[in-house]
N, C-alpha and C positions, 0 to 999 in steps of 0.2 A: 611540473607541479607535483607537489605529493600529496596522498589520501586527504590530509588534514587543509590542505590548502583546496584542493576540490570542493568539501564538503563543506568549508567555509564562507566558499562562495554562492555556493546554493543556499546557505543558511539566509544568507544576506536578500538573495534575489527571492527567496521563499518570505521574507518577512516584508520585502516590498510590496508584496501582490497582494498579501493578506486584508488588507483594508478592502481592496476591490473586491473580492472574494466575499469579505462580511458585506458587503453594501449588497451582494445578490444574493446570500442564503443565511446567513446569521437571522437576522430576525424569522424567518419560517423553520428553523431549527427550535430557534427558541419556545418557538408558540408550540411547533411539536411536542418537544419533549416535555411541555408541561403536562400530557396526556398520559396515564398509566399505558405501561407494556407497550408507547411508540418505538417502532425502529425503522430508520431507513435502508436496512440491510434488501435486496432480491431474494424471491424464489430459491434459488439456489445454493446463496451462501447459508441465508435460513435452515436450508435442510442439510445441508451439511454438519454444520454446530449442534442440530439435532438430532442427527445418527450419532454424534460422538456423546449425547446427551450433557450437555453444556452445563447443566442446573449444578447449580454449588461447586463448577469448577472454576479454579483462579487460571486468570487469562492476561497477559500481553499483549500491546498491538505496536508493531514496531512502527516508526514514519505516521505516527495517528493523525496529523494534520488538527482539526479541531475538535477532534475527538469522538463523532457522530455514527460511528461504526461502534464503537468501544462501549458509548453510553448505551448504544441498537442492543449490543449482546448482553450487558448488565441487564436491561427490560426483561430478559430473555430468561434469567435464573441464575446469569453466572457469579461466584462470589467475589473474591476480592478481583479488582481491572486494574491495570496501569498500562496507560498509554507513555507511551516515550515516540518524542518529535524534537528534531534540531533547531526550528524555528520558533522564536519567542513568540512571535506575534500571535503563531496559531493555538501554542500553549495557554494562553492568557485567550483566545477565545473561547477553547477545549473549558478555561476556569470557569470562565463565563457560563456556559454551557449546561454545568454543576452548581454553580448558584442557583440559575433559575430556574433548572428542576429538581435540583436536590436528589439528584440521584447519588450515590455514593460509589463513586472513580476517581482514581489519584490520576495526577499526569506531571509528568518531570521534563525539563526542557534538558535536552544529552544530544551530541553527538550521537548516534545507535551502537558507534565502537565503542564508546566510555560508558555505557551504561555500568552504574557503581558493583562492585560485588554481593554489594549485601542482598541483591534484587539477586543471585545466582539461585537455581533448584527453588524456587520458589513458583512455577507455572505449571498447571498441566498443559495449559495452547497457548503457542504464540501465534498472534493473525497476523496476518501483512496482508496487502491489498494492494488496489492502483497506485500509482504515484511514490511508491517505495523502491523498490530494486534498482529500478532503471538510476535514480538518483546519487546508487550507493558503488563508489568504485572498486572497491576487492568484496568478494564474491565471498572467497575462503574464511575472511574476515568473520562476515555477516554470518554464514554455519557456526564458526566457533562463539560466537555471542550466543546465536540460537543455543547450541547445545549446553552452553553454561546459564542460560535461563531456564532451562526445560527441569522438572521431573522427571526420576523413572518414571515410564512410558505414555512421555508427555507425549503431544500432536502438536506439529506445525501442518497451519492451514494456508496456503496461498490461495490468492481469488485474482490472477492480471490481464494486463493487456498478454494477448500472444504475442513471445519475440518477434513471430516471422515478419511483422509487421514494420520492423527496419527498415525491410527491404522496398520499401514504397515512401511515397511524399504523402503527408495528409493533405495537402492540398489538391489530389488530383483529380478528379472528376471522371475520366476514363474511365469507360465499362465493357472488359475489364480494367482494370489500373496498371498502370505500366512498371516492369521494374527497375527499377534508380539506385539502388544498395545492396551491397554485397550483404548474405546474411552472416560473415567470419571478417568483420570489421572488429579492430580493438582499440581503436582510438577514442578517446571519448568527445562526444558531437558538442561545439557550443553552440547557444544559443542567444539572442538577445534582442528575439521577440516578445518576451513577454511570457506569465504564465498563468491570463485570463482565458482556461479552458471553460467557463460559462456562457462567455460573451463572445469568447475568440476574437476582443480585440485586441489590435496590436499597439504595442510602446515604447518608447526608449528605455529599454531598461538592463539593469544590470545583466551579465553574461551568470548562465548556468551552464553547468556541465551533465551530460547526463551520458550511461554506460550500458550496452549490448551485453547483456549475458542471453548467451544460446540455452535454449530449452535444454539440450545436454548440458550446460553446466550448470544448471537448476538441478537438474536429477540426479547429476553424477555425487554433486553435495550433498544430497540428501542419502546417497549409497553411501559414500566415503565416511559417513558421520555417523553411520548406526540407525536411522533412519530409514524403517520400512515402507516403502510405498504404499498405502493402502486403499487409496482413488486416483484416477488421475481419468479427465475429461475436458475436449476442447468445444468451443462452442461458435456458434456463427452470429451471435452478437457482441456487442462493443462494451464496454466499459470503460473508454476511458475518457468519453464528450470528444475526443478528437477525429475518428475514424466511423463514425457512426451511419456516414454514407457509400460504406462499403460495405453495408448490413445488405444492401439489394445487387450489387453488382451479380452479373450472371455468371462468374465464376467463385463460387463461393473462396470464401478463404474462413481459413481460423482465426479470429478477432479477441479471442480472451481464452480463459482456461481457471482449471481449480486445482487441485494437488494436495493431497491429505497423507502428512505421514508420521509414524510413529517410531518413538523412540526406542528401540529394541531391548535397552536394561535400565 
């Protein structure tokens, strides 16, 4: 399969679930954001947006899903947002979203590789979060977008799951958890469970693809592209609804991470 026919398919399997998805958090999104200054952002990503002092900066969010990150950081001070997401279904809730609080965020339904030129050097931060990377099959790709969105010395912010976390089943219960996967797999995993991480039920559903990129090859992009490292912290909580009972395991592990870096000219 090629890039376009991967990410096709996930467009497909991402627009299926989205009804489920709305029927568990859409309506209490909504009634949030009718609240001045709500955001569903953590502790952490907060304070990070805030060391880079966010106020009246233009910001990206790549894989925005319905948007509730993007709308979190407009609350926040930042100026012009666009979100960019491959799935119609969550674009069109992302709209939703903006009707009913009026807050003012644009969102474009794109591929993340086709995002148009005219969006180039128009960002000081791009964000990416959960449910983006893993999704996205070239790696190298995803930098060269990044940097032709970015400003001189714009910041890309990641907040994810940790890679290391391949290496295990979310289903396992073991304390500690057993290892199952290699962490230097490059095959991309299919799936067609489903991708009701609120409910974690299962259904027949169409196959996604989803892609291992090693924490070196998060960083080594971020070296290769002029991109200064300027945080990087792992954490022993979960982020992604899937792995969240591995928060007590008695062998800790790395469960998620942040990575803040800036563009060098």
């Amino acid at each position: 399969m090629t890039k376009i026919n991967y990410t096709e398919a996930n467009r497909l399997a991402w627009n299926e679930v989205a009804p489920i998805h709305a029927r568990q958090n859409l309506a209490a999104l909504i009634e949030g954001f009718k609240k001045p200054g709500y955001s569903c952002l953590d502790a952490i990503e907060t304070q990070q947006l805030l060391n880079i002092n966010i106020t009246g900066k233009a910001v990206a969010q790549l894989c925005c899903n319905n948007g509730r990150e993007l709308l979190s950081i407009k609350n926040m001070g930042a100026a012009r947002c666009v979100g960019f997401d491959i799935a119609d279904e969550f674009i069109e809730q992302a709209q939703q979203l903006v009707q009913t609080s009026h807050i003012d965020c644009e969102f474009l339904r794109t591929n993340i590789y086709d995002i148009p030129a005219t969006y180039n050097k128009q960002f000081d931060l791009i964000y990416i979060t959960i449910g983006a990377i893993c999704w996205l099959p070239d790696l190298v790709a995803l930098f060269d977008v990044i940097i032709r969105l970015l400003k001189p010395k714009g910041y890309l912010f990641i907040y994810d799951m940790h890679p290391i976390l391949v290496m295990f089943q979310e289903t396992d219960q073991n304390n500690p958890p057993s290892l199952t996967n290699s962490y230097f797999g490059t095959e991309p995993v299919i799936d067609t469970n489903g991708l009701d991480y609120y409910e974690h039920k299962k259904y027949e559903a169409l196959p996604v693809y989803w892609f291992h990129h090693k924490m070196s090859d998060i960083i080594t992009g971020c070296l290769q592209n002029n991109l200064a490292i300027k945080h990087f912290c792992e954490y022993e909580h979960d982020i992604s609804g899937v792995f969240s009972h591995f928060q007590n395991v008695k062998t800790q592990l790395p469960l998620s991470y942040t990575l803040l870096a800036q563009l060098s000219t």
